[in-house]
C-alpha positions as a LaTeX table, in Angstrom:
\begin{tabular}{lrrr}
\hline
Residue & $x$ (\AA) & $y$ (\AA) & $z$ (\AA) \\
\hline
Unk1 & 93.76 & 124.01 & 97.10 \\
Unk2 & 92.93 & 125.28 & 93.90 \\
Unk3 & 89.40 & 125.09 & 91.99 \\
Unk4 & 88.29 & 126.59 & 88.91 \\
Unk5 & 85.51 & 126.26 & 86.01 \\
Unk6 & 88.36 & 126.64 & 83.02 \\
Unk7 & 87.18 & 124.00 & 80.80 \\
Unk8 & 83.45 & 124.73 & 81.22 \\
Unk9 & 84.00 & 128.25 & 80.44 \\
Unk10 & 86.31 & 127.80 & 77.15 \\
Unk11 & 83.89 & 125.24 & 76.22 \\
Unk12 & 80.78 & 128.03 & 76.47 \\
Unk13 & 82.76 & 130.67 & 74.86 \\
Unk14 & 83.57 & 128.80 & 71.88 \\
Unk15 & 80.13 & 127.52 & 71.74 \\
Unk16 & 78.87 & 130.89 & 72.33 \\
Unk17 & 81.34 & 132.03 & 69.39 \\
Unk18 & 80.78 & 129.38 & 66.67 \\
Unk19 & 76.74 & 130.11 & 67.03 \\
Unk20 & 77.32 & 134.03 & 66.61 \\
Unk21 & 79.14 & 133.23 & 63.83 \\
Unk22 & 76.38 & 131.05 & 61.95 \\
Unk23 & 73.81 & 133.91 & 63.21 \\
Unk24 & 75.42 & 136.15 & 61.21 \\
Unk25 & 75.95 & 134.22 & 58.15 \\
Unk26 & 72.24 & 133.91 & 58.33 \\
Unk27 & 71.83 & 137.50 & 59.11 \\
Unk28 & 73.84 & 138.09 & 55.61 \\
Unk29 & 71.77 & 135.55 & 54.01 \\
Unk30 & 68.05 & 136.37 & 54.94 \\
Unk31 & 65.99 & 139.45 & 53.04 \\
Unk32 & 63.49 & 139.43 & 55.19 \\
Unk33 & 63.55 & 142.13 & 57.35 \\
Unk34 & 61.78 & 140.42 & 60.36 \\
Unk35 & 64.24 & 137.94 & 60.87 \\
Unk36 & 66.96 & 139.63 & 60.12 \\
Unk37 & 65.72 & 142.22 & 63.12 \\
Unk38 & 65.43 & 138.34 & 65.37 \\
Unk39 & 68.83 & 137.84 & 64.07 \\
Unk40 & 70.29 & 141.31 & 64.71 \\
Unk41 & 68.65 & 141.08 & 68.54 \\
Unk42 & 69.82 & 137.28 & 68.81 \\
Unk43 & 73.52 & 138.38 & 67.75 \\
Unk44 & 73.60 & 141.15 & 70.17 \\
Unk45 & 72.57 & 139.10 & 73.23 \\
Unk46 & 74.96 & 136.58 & 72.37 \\
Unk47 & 78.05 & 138.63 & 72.30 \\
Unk48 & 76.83 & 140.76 & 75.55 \\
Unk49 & 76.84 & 136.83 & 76.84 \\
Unk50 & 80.30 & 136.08 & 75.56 \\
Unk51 & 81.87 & 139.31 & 76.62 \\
Unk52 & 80.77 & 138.81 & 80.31 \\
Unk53 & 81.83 & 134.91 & 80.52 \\
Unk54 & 84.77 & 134.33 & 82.89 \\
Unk55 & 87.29 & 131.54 & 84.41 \\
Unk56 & 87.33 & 132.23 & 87.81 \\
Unk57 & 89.93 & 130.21 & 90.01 \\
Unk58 & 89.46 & 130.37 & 93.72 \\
Unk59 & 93.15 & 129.51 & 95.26 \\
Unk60 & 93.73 & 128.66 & 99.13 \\
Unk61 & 97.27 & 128.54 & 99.97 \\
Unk62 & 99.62 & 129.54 & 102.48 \\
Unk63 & 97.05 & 131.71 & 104.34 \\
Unk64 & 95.78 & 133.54 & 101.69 \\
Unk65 & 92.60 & 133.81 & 99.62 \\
Unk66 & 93.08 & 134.77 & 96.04 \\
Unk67 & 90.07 & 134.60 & 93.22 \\
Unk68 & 91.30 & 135.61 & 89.76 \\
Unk69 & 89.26 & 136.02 & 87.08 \\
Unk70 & 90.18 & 136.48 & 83.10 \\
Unk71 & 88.60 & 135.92 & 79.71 \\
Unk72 & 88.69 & 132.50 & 78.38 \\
Unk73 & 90.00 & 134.21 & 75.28 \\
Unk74 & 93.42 & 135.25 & 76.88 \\
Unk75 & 95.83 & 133.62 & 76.39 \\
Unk76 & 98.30 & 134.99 & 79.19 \\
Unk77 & 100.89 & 132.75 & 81.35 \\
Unk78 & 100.44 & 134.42 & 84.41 \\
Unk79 & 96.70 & 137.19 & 85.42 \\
Unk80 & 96.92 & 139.05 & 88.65 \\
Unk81 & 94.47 & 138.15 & 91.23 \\
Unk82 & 90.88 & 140.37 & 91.31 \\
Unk83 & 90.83 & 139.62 & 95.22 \\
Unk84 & 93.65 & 138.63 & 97.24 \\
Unk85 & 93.99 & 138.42 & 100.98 \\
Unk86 & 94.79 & 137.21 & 104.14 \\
Unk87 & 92.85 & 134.51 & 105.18 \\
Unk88 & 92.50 & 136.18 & 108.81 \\
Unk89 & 90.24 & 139.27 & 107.47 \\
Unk90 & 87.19 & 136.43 & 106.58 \\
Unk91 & 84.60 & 136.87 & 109.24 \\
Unk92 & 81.47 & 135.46 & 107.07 \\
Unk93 & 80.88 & 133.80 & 103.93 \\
Unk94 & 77.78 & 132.27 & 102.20 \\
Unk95 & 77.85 & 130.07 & 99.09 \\
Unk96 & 73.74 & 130.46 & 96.89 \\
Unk97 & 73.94 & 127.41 & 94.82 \\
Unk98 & 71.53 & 127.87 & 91.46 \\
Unk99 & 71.17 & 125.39 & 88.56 \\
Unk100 & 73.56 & 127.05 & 86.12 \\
Unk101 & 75.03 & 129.32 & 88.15 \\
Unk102 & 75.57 & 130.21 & 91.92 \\
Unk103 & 77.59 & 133.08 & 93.48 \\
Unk104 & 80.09 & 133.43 & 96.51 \\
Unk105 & 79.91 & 136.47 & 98.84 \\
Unk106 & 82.71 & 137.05 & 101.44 \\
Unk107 & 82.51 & 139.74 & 103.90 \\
Unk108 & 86.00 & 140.53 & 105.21 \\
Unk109 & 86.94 & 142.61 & 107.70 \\
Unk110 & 90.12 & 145.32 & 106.90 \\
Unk111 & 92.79 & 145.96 & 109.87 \\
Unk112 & 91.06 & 149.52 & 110.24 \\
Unk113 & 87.87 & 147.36 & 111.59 \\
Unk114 & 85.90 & 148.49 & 107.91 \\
Unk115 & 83.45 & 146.00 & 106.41 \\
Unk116 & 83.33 & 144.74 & 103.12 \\
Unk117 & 81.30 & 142.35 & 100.80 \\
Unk118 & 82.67 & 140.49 & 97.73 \\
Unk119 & 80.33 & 139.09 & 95.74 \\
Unk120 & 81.67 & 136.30 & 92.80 \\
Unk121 & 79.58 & 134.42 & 90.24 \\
Unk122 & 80.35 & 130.95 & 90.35 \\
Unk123 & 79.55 & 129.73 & 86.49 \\
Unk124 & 79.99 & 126.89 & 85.58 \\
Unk125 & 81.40 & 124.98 & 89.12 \\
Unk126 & 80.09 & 121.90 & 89.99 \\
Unk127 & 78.23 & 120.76 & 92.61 \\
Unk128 & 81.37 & 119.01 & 94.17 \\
Unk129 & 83.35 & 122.15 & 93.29 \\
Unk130 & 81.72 & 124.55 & 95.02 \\
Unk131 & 81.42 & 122.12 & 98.35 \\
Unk132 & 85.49 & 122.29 & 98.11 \\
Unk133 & 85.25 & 126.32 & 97.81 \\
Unk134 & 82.45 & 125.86 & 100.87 \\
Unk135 & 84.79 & 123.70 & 103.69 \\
Unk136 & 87.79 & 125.56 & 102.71 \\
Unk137 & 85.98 & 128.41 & 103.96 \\
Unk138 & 84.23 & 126.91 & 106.47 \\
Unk139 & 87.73 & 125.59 & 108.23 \\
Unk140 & 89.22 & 129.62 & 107.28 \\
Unk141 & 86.00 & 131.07 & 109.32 \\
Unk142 & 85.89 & 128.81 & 112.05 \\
Unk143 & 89.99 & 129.28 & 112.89 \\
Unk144 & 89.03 & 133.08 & 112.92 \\
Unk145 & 86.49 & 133.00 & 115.22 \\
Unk146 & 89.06 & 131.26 & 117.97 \\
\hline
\end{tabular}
């Protein structure tokens, strides 16, 4: 099972990239040095927002978890996975579902018995998309706990 939020993503970053570039047109445009300080601030936040946009693709096959993440500007066949693992080291999950945005925390347990948390954002995944990400999980955590 694979689910990811590609198209809404490359959508938002080429949104996010045509209105930077009309910011700063009027940036260039306006002599006035309030807005141009609106427009300087405006232009700023909006590349801070389009440098941290990602396509994240959770993947469940063959017993393992992998999440990769990348830039919807690359352009690369093939990105190695941020988080990869067996689906055995699970033990807990929880899915916060938010308007625009909700986030995906796994704690895993290593072989050497250590604890961790991973923490994802889930932008721009639907509703039914992050159910899918939610029972696939839900079926990995309850085969663990037998």
């Amino acid at each position: 099972m694979r689910v990811s939020n590609g198209t809404v993503a490359k959508i938002t970053a080429y949104s996010l990239l045509i209105l930077t570039t009309v910011m700063l047109l009027c940036f260039i445009a306006v002599n006035q040095n309030i807005l141009e300080s609106l427009f300087f601030v405006a232009i700023t936040l909006l590349i801070v927002i389009l440098t941290k946009i990602r396509i994240v693709t959770y993947e469940f096959s063959g017993g393992c978890v992998t999440i990769r993440k990348m830039h919807p500007f690359t352009f690369k066949k093939f990105t190695s996975p941020a988080v990869e693992f067996p689906q055995n080291y699970i033990c807990d999950y929880s899915v916060n579902n938010h308007i625009v945005s909700g986030s995906l925390v796994l704690k895993i347990n290593s072989k050497r018995n250590k604890k961790y948390a991973v923490k994802i954002k889930l932008f721009g995944f639907t509703y039914a998309q992050r159910e899918k990400i939610s029972s696939s999980l839900v079926s990995i955590v309850s085969q663990n706990s037998f």
